[in-house]
C-alpha positions in Angstrom: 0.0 0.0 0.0 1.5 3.4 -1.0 1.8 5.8 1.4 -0.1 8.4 -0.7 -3.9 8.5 -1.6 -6.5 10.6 -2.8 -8.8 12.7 -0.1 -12.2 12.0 -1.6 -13.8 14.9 -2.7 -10.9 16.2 -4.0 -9.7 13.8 -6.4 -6.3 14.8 -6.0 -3.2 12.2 -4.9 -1.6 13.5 -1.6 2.1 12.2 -0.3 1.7 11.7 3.1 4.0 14.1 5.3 6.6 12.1 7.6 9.8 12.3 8.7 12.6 11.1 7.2 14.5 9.9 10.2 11.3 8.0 11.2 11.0 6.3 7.7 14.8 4.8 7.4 14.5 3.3 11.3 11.0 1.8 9.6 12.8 0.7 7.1 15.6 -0.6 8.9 13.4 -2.6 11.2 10.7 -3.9 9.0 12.6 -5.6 6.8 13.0 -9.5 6.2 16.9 -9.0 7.7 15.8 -7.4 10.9 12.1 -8.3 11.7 13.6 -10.7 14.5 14.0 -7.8 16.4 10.7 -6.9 16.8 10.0 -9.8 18.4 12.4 -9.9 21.5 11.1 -9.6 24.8 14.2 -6.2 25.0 12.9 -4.8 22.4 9.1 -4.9 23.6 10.0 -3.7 26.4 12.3 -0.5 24.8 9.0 0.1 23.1 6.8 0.2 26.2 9.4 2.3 27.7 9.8 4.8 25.4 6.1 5.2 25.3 5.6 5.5 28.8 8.5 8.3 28.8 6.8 10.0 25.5 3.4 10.4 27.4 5.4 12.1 30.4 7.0 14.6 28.3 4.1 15.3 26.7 2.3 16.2 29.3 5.0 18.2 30.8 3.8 22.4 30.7 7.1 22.7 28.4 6.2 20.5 25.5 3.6 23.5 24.8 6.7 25.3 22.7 6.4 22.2 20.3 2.8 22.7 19.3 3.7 25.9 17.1 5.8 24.1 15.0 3.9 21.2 14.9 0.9 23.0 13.5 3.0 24.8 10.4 5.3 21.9 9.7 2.0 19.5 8.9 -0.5 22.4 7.9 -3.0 21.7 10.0 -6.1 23.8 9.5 -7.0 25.0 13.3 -9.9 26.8 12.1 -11.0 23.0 12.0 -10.5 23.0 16.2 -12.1 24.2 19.4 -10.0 26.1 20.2 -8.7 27.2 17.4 -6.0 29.3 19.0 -3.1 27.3 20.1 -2.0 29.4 22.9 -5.3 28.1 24.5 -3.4 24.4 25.0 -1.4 24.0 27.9 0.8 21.1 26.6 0.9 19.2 23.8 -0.8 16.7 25.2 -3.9 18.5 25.0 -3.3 19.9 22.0 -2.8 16.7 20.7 -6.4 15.2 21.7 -7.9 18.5 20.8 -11.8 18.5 19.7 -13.4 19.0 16.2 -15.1 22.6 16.2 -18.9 22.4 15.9 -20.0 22.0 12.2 -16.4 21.0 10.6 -17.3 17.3 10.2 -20.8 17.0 8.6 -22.2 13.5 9.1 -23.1 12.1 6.0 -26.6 10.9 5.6 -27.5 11.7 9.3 -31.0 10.4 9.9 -30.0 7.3 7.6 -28.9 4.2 9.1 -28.6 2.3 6.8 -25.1 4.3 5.7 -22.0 3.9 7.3 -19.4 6.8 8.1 -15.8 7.0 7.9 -14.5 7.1 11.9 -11.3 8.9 12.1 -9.6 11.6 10.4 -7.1 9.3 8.7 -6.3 7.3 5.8 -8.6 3.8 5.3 -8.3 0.9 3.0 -11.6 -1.6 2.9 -11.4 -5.1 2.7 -14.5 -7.6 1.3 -13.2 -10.2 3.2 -10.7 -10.7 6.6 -8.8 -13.2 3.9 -8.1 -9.9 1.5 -6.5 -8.3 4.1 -3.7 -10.7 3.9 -3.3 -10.4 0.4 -3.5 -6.7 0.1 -2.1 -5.2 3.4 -1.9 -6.5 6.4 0.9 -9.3 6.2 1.7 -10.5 10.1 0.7 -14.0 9.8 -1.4 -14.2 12.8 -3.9 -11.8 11.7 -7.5 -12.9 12.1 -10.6 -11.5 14.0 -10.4 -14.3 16.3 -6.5 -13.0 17.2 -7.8 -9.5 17.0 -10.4 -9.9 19.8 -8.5 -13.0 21.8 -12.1 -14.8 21.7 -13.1 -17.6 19.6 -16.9 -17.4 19.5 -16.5 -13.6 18.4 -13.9 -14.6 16.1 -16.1 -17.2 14.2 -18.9 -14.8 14.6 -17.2 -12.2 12.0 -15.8 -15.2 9.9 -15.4 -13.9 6.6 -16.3 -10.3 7.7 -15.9 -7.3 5.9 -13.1 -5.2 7.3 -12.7 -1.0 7.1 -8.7 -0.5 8.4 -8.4 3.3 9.6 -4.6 4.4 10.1 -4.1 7.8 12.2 -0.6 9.7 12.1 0.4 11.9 14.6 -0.6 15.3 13.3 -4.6 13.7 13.0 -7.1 14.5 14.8 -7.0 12.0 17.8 -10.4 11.2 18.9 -12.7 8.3 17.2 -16.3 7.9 16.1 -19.0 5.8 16.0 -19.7 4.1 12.3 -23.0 3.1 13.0 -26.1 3.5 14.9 -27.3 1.0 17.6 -26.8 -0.3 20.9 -23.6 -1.0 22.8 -23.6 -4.9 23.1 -19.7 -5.6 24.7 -16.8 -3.4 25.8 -13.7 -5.0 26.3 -9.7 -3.6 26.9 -6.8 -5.4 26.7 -3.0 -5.2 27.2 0.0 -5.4 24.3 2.4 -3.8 23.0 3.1 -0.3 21.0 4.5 -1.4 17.5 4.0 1.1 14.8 1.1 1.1 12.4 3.0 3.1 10.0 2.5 0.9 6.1 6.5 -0.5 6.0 5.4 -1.8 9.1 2.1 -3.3 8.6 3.7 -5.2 5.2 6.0 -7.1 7.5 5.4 -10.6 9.5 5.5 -9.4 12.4 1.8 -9.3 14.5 1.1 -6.2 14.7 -2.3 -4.9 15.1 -2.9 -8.2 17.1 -0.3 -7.8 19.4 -0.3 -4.0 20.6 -2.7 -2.9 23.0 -6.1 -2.0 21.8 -10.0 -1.7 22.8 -13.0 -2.7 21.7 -16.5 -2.7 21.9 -19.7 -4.5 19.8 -22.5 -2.2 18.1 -25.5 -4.4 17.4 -27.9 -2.9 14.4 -31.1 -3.3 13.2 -29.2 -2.3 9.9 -25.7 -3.8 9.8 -26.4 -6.6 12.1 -23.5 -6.5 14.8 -19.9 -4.6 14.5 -17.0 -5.0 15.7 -15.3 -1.3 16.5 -11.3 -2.0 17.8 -9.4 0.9 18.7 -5.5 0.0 18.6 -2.7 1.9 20.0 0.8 2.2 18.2 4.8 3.8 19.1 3.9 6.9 21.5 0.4 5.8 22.6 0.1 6.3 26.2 -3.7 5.9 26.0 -6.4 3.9 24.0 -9.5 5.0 25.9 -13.4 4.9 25.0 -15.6 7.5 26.9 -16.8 6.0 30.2 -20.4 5.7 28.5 -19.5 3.4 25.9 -18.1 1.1 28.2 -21.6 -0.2 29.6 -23.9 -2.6 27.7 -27.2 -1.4 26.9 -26.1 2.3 26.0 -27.8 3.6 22.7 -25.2 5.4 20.0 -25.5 7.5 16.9 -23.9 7.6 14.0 -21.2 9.7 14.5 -21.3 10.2 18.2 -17.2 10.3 19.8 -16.4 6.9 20.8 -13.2 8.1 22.8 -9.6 9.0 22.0 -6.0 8.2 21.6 -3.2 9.7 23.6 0.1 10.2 21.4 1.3 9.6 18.9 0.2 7.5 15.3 -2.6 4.7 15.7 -5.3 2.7 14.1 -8.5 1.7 13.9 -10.1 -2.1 12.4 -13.8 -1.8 11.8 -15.5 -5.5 11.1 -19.2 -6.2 9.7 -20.5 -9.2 9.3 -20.2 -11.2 6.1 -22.7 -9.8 3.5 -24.3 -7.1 5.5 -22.1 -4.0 4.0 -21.4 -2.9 0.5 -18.4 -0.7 0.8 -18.5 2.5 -1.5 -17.1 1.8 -4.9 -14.2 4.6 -5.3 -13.5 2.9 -1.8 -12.6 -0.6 -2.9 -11.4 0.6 -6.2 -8.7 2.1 -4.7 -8.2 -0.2 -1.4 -7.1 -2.6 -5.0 -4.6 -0.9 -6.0 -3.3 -0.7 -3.0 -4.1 2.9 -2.4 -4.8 4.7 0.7 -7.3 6.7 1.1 -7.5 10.1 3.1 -10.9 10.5 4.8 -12.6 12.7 7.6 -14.9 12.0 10.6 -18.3 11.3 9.1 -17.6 10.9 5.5 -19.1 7.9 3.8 -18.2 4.6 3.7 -20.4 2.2 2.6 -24.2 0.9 2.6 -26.0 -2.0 4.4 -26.4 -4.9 2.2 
């Protein structure tokens, strides 16, 4: 999958910004030579460490001095934000889970449930079928829903699922949302670790998205039938964490309603339907094909029920 892709309504193919230092040592680790690496108990724990020590600093009243630069090196549009004037965040920290102003993300199709939404400001690939994903993207050899969720009833539940893979990079928007409408049916956290979910990485063997730590929770529809939402955390991730709300069986949600947040750094997102009850949008699965990333926004379409 190349790192570029079209933002729909635009039309236009956009190379996605990243430093260079950051895409050699991805480079240098994901590769068939080195992958071992990844897969050491030290170098786990290096990860969790540096994590731990990136949330700290972040959090720290001088890592506000980083958020200027930040903002003009990506070209982030604050006018997007609430508030939209930096000096209003104390550290980067906040800054960095800052909040959509009201308006900016337009939910499309609003009062119709039978459309699904984009989740995350971020770039997504769609998958017919959990066995695509191998063959188009995600590589790590253990990848299945049943590994995803560490339960085998769920797993064979979304057996042959379709599967919507959301990637964030650190200058998105940090906060998730809801795909569908219906009624929490599960909520479940669990521990890992903080790989990367930057592309080189994802193209390797090692596990990835079902090793690092992630969260998750079940939407059952009149619509979709149930899906599976799982927030996953990645390198600088202090914090995969759905609103307290969410957490509790029974609670009703909306399309586009804030499921929760990420805490720093890059992350991602796997949302699941159940075999045959979504038709992704077209341009979508064109372009997830040829192995093209798309850049989408909180609330933008995805995809009907089938």
């Amino acid at each position: 999958m190349s790192p570029s892709g079209p933002k729909l309504g635009t039309g236009r193919l956009m190379r996605e910004q990243q430093p260079l230092t950051k895409k050699l040592k991805l480079l240098a680790l994901f590769n068939p030579l080195t992958e071992w690496l990844d897969t050491t108990h030290a170098m786990r724990l290096h990860m969790h460490r540096e994590s731990i020590e990136a949330g700290k600093e972040e959090k720290s009243s001088t890592s506000k001095k980083q958020i200027k630069g930040f903002v003009e090196t990506y070209g982030i549009n604050m006018a997007d934000f609430e508030p939209s004037d930096i000096d209003k965040y104390r550290t980067f920290a906040e800054f960095f889970t800052r909040r959509h102003a009201p308006g900016s993300r337009p939910i499309f199709a609003p009062e119709d449930n039978s459309k699904a939404v984009a989740v995350a400001d971020s770039r997504v690939v769609v998958y017919e079928s959990v066995a695509e994903t191998k063959r188009l993207w995600i590589k790590g050899a253990d990848f299945s829903i049943t590994n995803l969720v560490m339960d085998t009833k769920l797993g064979a539940r979304f057996e042959g699922a379709a599967v919507a893979s959301f990637r964030l990079s650190p200058q998105d928007y940090h906060r998730y949302h809801s795909p569908v409408s219906g009624t929490i049916k599960l909520f479940r956290s669990m521990p890992g670790d903080y790989y990367n979910v930057d592309p080189v990485a994802l193209r390797s063997d090692v596990d990835i998205l079902t090793s690092n730590a992630r969260d998750y929770v079940i939407i059952d529809t009149e619509e979709f039938g149930e899906v599976l939402f799982v927030a996953i955390g990645a390198t600088d991730v202090g914090t995969v964490k759905f609103n307290d709300k969410w957490q509790k069986p029974g609670t009703e949600i909306r399309k586009g309603d804030e499921l929760g947040l990420f805490q720093f750094g890059g992350s991602s997102i796997i949302v699941a339907f159940e075999k045959g009850r979504i038709k992704f949008d077209q341009d979508l699965l064109d372009l997830s094909r040829q192995k093209i990333q798309v850049s989408v926004e909180v609330g933008m379409s995805l995809g009907s029920a089938a």
